[in-house]
C-alpha positions in Angstrom: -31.3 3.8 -15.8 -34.8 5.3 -15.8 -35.7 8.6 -17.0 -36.5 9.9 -13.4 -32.9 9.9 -12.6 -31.1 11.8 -15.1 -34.1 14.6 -14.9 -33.6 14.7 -11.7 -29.7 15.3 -12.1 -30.7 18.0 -14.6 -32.7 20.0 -11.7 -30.0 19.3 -9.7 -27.7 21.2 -12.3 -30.0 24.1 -12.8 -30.4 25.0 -9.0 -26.3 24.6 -8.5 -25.8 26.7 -11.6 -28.1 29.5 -10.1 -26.8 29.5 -6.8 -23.2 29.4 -8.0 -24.0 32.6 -10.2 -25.9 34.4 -7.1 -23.0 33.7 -5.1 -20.7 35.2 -8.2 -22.5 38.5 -8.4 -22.2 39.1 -4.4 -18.7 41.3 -3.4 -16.2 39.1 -2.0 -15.0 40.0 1.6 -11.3 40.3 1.7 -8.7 39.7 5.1 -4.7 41.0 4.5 -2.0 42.1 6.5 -2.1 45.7 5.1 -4.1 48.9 6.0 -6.8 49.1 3.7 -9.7 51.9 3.0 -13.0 51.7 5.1 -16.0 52.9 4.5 -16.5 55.7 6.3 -18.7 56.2 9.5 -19.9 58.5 11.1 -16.9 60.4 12.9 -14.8 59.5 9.4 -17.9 61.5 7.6 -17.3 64.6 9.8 -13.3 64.9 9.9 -14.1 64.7 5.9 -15.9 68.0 6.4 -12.2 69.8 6.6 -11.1 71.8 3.6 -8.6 69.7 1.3 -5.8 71.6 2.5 -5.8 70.4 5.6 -6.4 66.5 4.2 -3.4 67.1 2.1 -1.5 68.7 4.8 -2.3 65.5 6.9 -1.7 63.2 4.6 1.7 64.5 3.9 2.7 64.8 7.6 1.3 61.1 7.9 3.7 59.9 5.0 6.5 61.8 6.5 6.0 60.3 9.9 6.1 57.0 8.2 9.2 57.1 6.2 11.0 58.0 9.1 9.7 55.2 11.5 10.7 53.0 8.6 14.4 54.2 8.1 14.6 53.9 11.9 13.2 50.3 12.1 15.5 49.4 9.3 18.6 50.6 10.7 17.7 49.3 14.2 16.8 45.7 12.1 19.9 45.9 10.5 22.1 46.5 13.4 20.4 43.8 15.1 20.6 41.1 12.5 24.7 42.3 12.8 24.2 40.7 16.4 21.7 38.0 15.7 20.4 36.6 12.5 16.3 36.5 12.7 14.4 33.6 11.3 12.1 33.6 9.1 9.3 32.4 12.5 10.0 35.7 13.4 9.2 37.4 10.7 6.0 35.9 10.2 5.4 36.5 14.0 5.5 40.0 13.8 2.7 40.2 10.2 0.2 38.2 12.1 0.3 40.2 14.7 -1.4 43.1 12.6 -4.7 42.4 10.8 -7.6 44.4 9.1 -11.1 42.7 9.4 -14.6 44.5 8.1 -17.0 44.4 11.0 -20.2 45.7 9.6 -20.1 49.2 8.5 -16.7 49.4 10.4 -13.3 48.5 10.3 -11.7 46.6 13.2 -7.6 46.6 12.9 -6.1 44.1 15.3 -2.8 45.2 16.7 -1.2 42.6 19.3 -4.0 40.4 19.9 -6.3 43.6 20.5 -9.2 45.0 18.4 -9.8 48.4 18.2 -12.3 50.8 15.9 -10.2 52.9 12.8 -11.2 55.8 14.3 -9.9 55.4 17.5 -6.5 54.3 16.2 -4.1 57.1 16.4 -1.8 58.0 13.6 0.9 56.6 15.4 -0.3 53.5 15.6 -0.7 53.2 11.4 3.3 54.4 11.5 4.4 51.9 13.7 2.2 49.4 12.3 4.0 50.2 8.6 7.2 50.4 10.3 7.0 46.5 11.8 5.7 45.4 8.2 8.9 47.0 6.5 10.9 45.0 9.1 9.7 42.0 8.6 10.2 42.0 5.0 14.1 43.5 5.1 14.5 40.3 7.7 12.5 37.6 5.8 14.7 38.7 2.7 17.9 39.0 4.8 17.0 35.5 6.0 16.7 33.9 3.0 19.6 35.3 1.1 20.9 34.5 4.7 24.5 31.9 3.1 25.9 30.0 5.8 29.1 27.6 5.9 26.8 24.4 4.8 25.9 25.9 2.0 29.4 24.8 0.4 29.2 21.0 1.7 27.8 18.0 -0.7 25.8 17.0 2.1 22.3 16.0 1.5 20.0 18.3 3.9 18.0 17.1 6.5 14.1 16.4 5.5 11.7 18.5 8.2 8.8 16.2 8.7 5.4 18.9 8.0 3.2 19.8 10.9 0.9 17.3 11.4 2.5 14.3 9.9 4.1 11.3 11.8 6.8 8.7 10.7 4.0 5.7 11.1 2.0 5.4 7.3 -0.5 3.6 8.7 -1.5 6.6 11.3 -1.2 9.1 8.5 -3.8 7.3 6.7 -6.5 6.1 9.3 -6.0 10.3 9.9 -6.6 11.4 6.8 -9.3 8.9 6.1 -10.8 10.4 9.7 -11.4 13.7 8.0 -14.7 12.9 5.9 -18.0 12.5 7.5 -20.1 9.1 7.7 -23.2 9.1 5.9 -26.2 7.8 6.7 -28.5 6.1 4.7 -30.4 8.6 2.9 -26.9 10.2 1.9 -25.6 6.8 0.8 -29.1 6.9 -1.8 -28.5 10.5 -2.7 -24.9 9.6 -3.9 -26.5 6.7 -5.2 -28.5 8.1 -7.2 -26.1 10.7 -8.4 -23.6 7.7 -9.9 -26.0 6.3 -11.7 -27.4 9.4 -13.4 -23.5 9.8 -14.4 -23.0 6.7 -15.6 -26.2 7.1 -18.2 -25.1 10.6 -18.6 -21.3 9.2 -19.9 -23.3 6.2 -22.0 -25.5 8.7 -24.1 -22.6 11.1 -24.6 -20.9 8.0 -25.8 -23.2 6.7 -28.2 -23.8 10.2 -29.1 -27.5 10.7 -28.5 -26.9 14.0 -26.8 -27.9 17.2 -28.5 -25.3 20.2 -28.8 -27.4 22.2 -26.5 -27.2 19.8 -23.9 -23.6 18.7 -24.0 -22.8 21.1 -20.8 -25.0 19.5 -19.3 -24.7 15.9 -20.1 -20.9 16.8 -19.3 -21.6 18.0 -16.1 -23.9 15.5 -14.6 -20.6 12.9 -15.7 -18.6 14.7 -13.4 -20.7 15.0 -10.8 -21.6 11.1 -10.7 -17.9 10.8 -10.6 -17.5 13.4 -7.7 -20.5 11.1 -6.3 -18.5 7.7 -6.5 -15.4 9.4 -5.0 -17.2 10.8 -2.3 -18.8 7.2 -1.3 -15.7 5.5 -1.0 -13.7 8.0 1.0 -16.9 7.6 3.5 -16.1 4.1 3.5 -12.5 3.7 3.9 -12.7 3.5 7.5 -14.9 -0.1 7.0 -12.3 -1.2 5.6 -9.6 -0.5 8.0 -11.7 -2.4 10.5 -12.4 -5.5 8.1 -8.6 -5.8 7.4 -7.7 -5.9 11.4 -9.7 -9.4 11.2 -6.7 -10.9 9.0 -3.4 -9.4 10.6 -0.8 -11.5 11.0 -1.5 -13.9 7.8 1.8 -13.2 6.0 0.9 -9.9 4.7 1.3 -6.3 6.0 -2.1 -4.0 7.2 -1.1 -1.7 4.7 -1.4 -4.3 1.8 -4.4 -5.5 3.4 -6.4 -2.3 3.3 -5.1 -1.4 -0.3 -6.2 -4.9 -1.1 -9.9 -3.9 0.8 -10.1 -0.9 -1.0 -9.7 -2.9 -4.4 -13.4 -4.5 -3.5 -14.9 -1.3 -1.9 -14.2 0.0 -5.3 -16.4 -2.6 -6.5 -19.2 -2.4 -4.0 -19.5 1.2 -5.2 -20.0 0.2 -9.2 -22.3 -3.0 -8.1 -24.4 -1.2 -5.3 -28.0 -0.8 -5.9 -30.0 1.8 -4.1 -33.1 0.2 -4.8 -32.5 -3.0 -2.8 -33.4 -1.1 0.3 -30.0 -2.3 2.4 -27.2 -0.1 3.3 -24.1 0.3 1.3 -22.1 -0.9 4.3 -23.6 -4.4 4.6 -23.6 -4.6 0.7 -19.7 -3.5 0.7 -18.3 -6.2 3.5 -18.7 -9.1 1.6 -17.0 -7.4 -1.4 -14.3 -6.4 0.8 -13.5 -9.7 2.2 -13.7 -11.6 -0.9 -10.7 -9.2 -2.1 -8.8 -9.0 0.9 -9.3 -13.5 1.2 -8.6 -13.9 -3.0 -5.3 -11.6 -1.9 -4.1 -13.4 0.6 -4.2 -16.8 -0.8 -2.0 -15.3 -3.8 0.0 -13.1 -2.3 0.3 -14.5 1.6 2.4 -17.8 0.9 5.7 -18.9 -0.4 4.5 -21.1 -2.4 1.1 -20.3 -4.1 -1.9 -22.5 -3.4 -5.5 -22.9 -5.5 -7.9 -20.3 -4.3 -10.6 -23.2 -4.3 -7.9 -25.4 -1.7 -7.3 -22.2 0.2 -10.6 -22.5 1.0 -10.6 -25.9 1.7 -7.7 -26.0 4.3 -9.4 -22.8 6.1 -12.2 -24.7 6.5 -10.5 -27.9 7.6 -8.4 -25.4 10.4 -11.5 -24.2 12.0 -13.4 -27.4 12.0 -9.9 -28.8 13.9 -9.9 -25.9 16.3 -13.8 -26.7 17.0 -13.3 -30.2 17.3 -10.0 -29.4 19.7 -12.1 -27.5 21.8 -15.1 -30.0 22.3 -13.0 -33.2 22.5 -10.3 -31.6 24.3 -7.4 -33.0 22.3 -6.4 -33.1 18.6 -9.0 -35.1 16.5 -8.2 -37.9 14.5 -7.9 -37.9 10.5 -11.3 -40.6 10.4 -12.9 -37.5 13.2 -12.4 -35.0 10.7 -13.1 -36.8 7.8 -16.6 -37.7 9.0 -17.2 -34.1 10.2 -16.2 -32.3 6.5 -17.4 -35.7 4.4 -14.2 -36.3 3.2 -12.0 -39.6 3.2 -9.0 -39.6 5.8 -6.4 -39.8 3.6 -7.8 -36.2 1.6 -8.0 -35.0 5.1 -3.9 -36.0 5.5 -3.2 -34.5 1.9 -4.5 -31.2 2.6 -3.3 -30.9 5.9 0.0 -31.2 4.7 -0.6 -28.4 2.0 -1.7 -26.0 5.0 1.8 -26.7 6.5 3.9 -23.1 6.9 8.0 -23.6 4.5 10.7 -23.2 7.1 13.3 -21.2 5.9 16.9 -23.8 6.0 18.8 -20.8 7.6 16.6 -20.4 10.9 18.9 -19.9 13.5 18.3 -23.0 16.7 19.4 -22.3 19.8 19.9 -19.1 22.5 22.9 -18.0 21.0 21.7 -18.8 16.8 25.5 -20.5 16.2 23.6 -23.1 14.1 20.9 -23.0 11.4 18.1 -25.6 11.1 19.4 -26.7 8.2 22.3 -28.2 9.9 19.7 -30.9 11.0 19.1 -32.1 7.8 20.6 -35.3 6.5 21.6 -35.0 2.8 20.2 -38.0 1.0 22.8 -37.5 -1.6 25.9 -36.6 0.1 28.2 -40.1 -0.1 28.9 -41.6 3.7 32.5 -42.4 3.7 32.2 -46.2 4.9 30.0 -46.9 1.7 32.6 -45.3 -1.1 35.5 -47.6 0.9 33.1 -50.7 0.5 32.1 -50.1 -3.4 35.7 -49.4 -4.5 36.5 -52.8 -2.6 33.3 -54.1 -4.2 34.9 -53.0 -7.4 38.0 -54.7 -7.5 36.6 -57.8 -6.0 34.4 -58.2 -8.8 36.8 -57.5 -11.5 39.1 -59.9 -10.1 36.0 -62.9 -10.3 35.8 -61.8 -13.8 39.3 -62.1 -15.0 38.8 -65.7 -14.3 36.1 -65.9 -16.8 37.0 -65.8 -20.3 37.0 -62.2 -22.7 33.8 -63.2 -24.0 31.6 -64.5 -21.1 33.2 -61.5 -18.8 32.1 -59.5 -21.8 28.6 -60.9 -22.3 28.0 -60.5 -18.5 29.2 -56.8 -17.7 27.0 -55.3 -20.7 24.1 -57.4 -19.3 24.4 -56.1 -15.8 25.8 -52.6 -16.8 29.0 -53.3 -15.2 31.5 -50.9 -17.8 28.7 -48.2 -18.1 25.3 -48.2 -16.1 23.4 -49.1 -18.6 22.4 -52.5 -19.3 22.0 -53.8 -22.5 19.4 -56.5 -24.5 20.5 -59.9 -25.8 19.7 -58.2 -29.0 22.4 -55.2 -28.3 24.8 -57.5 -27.2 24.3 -60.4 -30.1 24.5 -57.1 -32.5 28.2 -56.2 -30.7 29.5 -60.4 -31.0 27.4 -61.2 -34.1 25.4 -63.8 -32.9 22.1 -64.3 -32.2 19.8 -63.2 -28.8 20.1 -67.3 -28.2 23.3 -67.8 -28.2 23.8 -64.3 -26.2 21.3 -66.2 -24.0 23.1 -70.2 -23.6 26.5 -67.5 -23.1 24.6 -66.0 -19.7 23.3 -68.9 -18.3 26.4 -70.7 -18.4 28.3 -67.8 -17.0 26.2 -66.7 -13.8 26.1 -70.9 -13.3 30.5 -70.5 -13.3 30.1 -67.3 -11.1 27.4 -69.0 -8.4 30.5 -71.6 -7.7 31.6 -71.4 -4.6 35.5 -70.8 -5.5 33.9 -67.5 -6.9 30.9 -66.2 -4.9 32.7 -67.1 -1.7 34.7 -63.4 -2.2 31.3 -61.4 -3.2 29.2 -63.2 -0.8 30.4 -61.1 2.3 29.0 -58.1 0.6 25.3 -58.9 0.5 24.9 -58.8 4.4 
């Protein structure tokens, strides 16, 4: 941060403060509903010339006249709200309708939509001006002490969508973004300019190397970098609506694709440099991407890929869609290995982790009655015709072994698992007959040679085929 900058933001703060205290000391200009005093002109200045007598005399008949319009308006209200309750539209219908504006050295009072000089308002006019005020307030209080048979129900009442807002988020917010201006370069440096100054502004006051004097001032260029920053990335919001159309349809909603966008406009804004001499907008959409792309490939699928192979099948789909379109049919695994120097079978691997989960329960069919997963073979589920054929296999085989005696029928069915599933060493089984691996060993040999007779493998032989 050079020097330049942060005097520069002091300037700044000097000719705001001095402008702000010019426009403190100047009378503000005020707009109600009510009569109000004007200064007086030049037919006011000679009816002032009376004696005070006649004003007071005046004024009394004036106040008279008044309370009288306003008992009749509010008996003639009253009766009518017996008939008809007003609403509180109404009511505000009939304020509006009379307004006091200064107009130079004159006071204009609008009555019905027409404007006409104090002085050549009649007095009648004030009373029946005061008269429709003090009707509109007895029916905007009747209205809304107003109890009505709803009132007693535990029914949740209805929400009134607000002028100007719609049921659709997304067009609430491409019109609210709508509402600030673009900028154009040199504003994009001013703001600039002003963030950075901010950012020093907030680091000094930090490592406190600010003097008490010029805390206010230190404190207020800080917020003004931040107004700065806010005010370049409302500006920009709409670049990022546009960016995010690209990648619609991806497996994630516009909305999370913009709030995703706005992630890396945010940090455009704290890596732009003004002193580059680009615009912020060609800086910013590279940012932008890389957040909305990072997002997707974490967010997008059901079952979460690498960022760095992400970017490997995206570049394997558009060299296929290229290659599709030159050749005119698919291309081969060796056509696209050549083309992204890569070995076919890496090209087969990653193709398959580009591949889209299907849910089991998609409906098939016009009608959905059945579900893709009806399709599928369960490679566990037991086929009927094999359980009859092992329980005959079972028997079969225990009835070959009853011929042998207890210890070769032994020896064999804890060598091949028979009793338990697990088959078992020489050394388990000498362990079990207390004799040696060897002689576990002679026992086998002489056993499968009894069992390979044909008087025996004759019955099990029909099961190999």
């Amino acid at each position: 941060m050079v020097r330049g900058t942060i005097d520069e933001a002091l300037d700044a703060f000097d000719v705001r403060r001095a402008q702000n205290h010019r426009f403190s000391e100047r009378p503000p200009v005020t707009t109600s509903t009510t009569k109000k005093a004007a200064p007086k002109s030049k037919a006011t200045k000679a009816k002032a010339s009376g004696t005070e007598e006649e004003q007071e005399s005046t004024t009394a008949r004036r106040t008279t006249r008044r309370t009288t319009a306003a008992k009749k308006s509010t008996t003639a209200s009253k009766k009518k709200s017996a008939m008809q309750q007003p609403t509180v539209a109404d009511a505000v219908q009939q304020v509006v309708e009379v307004e006091v504006k200064r107009d130079g050295d004159d006071v204009v009072l609008t009555v019905g939509g027409k404007k006409r000089n104090l002085d050549d308002v009649d007095d009648s006019n004030f009373d029946s001006v005061e008269a429709a005020k003090d009707e509109a307030e007895i029916n905007a209080e009747e209205q809304a002490f107003d109890v009505s048979d709803s009132d007693d129900s535990d029914e949740p009442e209805q929400q009134v969508v607000s002028a100007g807002a719609t049921a659709d988020p997304v067009k609430d917010y491409l019109k609210q973004i709508g509402k600030v201006a673009l900028l154009n370069a040199e504003q994009e440096v001013s703001l600039a300019k002003r963030i950075e100054a901010g950012l020093f502004a907030e680091e000094q006051m930090t490592l406190n190397n600010v003097a008490d004097t010029d805390l206010d001032d230190y404190e207020w260029i800080t917020e003004d970098g931040h107004r700065a920053k806010n005010h370049l990335l409302e500006a920009n919001l709409r670049l990022v609506v546009s960016l995010a159309k690209r990648y619609t349809g991806r497996g994630m909603l516009f909305l999370d694709l913009i709030q995703e966008g706005n992630l890396g406009l945010i940090r455009a804004v704290e890596k732009f440099d003004y002193t580059k001499g680009y615009k912020f907008s060609t800086y910013a959409t590279w940012w932008i991407k890389q957040a909305i792309t990072r997002a997707m490939a974490d967010q997008a699928r059901t079952i979460r890929i690498p960022v760095h192979m992400v970017e490997v099948i995206n570049k394997l789909a558009r060299v296929q869609r290229q290659m599709l379109q030159d050749l005119g049919r698919e291309p081969l695994p060796e056509e696209l290995a050549a083309e992204l120097d890569m070995t076919p079978e890496k090209v087969v691997e990653v193709q398959k982790y580009g591949r889209e989960p299907i849910s089991l329960h998609t409906p098939l069919g016009e009608d959905g009655d059945s579900e893709f997963g009806d399709l599928i073979e369960d490679s566990e589920a037991i086929v009927p015709a094999d359980a009859v054929n092992f329980t005959l296999l079972q028997e079969q085989l225990h009835d070959v072994l009853d011929t042998l005696s207890e210890r070769e029928a032994g020896v064999v069915s804890m060598r091949f698992g028979l009793t338990d599933g697990q088959p078992k060493t020489l050394d388990e089984i000498g362990k079990v007959y207390g004799v040696t691996r060897e002689r576990i060993r002679q026992i086998e040999s002489k056993t499968m040679s009894k069992l390979r007779h044909p008087s025996r493998s004759q019955i099990l032989r029909d099961y190999l085929e």
